[in-house]
N, C-alpha and C positions, 0 to 999 in steps of 0.2 A: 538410547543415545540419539541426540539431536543431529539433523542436517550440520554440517559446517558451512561456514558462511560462505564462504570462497569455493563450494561447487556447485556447479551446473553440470547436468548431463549430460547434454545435448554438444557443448564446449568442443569443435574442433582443436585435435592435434597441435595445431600450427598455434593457437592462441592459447594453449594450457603450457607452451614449451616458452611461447614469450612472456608470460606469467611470472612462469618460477626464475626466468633469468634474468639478466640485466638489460636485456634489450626494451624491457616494460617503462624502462626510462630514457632509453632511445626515441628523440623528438622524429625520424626515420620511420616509427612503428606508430606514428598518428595516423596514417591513410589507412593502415591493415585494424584498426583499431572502429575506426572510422566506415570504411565497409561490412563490419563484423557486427556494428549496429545497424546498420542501411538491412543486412542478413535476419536479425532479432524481428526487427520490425514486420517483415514481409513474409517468415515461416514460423512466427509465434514462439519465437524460443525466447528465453533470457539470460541472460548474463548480468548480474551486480558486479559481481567480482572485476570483469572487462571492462563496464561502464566507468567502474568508478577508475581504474586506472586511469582512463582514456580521460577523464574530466583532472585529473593529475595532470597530466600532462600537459592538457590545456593550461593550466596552473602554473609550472615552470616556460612553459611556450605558448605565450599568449596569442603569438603572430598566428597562428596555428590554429585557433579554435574556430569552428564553422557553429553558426548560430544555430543550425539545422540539425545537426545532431544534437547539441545540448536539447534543445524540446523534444525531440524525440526520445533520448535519455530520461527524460522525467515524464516525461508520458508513458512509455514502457515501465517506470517507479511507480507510476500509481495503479496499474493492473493487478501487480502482487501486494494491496493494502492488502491487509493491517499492517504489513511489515515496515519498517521505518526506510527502505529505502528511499524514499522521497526527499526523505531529510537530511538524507546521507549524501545524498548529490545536492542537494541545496546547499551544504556547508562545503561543497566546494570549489562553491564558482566565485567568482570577484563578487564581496563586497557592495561595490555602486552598482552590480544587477540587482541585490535584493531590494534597493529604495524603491518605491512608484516613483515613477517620471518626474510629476508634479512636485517631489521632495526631494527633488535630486539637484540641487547648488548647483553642480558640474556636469551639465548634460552633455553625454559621448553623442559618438553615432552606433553604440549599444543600447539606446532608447527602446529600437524595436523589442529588442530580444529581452530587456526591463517588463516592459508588458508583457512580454507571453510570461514571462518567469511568472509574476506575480496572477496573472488569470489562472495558472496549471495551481498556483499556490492556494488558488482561491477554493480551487474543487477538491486538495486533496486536505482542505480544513472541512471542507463540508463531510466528506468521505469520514473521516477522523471523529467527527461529532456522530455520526450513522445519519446524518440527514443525508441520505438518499433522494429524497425526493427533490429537495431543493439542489443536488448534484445534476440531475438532470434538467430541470428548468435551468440553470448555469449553464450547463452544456450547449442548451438550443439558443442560449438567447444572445448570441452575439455569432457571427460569421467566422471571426478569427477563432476559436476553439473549433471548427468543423475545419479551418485550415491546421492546426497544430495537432489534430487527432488524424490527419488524410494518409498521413504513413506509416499509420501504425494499422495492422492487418486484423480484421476483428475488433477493434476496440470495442465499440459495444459491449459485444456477446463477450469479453471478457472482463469486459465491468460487471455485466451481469452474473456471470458466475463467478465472483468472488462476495458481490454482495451477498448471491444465494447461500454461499457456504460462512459467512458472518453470521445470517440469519438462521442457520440450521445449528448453530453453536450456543445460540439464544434460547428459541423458543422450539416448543412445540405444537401447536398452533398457533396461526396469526389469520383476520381478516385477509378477506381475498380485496379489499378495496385496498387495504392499507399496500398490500407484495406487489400491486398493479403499480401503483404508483411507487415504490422503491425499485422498480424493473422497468419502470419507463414502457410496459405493455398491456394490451387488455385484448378481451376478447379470446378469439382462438390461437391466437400469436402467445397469449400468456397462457395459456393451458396447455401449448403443444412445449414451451418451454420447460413450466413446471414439472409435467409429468414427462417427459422425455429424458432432458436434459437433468433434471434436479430427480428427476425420481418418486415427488411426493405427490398427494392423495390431491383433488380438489372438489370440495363437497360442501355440505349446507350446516350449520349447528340447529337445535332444536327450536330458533324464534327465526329462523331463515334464512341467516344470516350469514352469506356464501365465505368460507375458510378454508386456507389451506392446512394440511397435517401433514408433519414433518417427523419422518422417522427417529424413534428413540435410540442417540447415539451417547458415545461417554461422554460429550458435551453438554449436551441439553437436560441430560439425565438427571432429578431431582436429587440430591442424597443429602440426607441428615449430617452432623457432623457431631460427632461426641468425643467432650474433651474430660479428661479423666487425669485428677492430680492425686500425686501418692504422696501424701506430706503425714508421718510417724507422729505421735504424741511427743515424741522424747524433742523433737523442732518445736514444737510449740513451748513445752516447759521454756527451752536451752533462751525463746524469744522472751519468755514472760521473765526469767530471773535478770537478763541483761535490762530489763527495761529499769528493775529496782533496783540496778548497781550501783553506787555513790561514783561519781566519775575521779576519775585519781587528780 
């Protein structure tokens, strides 16, 4: 049986009790909602279930919404890719945030918060495609992403270990040139990763050619697949006589 979408573990007391009741639509319950990610962000926990309320809310109580947690709401969404939370708070914000600037007729004083939406949008398509590589060239190469990732505790290292666990669900070995650059490390920084954190082997194949091996799990694991039809003779006739039936 599957996780249910609406648990988190970590989920204080006081926000599993505004959850289940009607206070989750209480414009009253933005600030504790609002702290609760400022919390997310600084001890690595997560909450979808919370987030997305709180982007609700925003929703019915617009006066109310700070631009600073929404980025950091969707920045916390792209740490647990593959999962579609990303998407899931992107379909719930206004409308004229999802335009680029440039195409936006009616430009608010929500221009800012337009462009981060659309830069977090930029890397969690890349994320989406598995270009890793160009996730982190995107990362460095503008100032305002090193500001919209600053509250989020670990982001890195928790990019990277989700990448790793993407890639451990793929393959079973991979170039040590290619994982350097999907991990944004090299050298002893990516070795003490690999084999620390990730677990796997880092070694040479038989032309020299440095790779990592990733242990065989029920993901990556190769299996045949045979498919076996039981179809009687007496189906076949019952097909062959209709076929020479005069139609009434």
């Amino acid at each position: 049986m599957g996780v249910p979408f609406d648990y988190a573990p970590d989920r204080p007391e006081y926000i599993e009790n505004i959850l289940n009741g009607l206070d989750r639509y209480n414009p009253e319950t933005t600030t504790v909602f609002q702290d609760y990610v400022t919390q997310q962000c600084e001890d690595r926990t997560y909450d979808c279930y919370a987030n997305l309320a709180l982007l609700k809310l925003y929703q019915f109580n617009p006066h109310l919404t700070r631009d600073e947690t929404i980025t950091n709401i969707l920045v916390k969404a792209l740490t647990v890719f593959p999962n579609p939370d990303f998407s899931l708070c992107l379909h719930l914000l206004p409308p004229h945030i999802l335009i680029t600037p440039q195409h936006n007729n009616n430009p608010t004083t929500d221009a800012p918060l337009s462009e981060a939406v659309q830069k977090l949008n930029v890397l969690s398509n890349h994320l989406a495609a598995a270009q890793y590589t160009a996730f982190w060239q995107t990362l460095d190469s503008d100032d305002l992403y090193a500001d919209l990732v600053a509250d989020v505790s670990g982001f890195e290292e928790l990019m990277r270990v989700r990448i790793a666990v993407t890639v451990s669900q793929a393959v079973r070995e991979i170039e040590r040139s290619v994982l350097e650059g999907w991990l944004s490390l090299q050298g002893a920084e990516f070795e003490r990763f690999v084999r620390e954190v990730c677990g796997w082997e880092v070694g040479v194949d038989e032309e020299g050619v440095g790779v990592v091996k990733v242990p065989l799990n029920k993901e990556n694991e190769a299996k045949g697949t045979v498919v076996r039809e039981n179809v009687k003779f007496d189906q076949f006739s019952r097909m062959i006589k209709r076929a020479y039936e005069q139609p009434a």
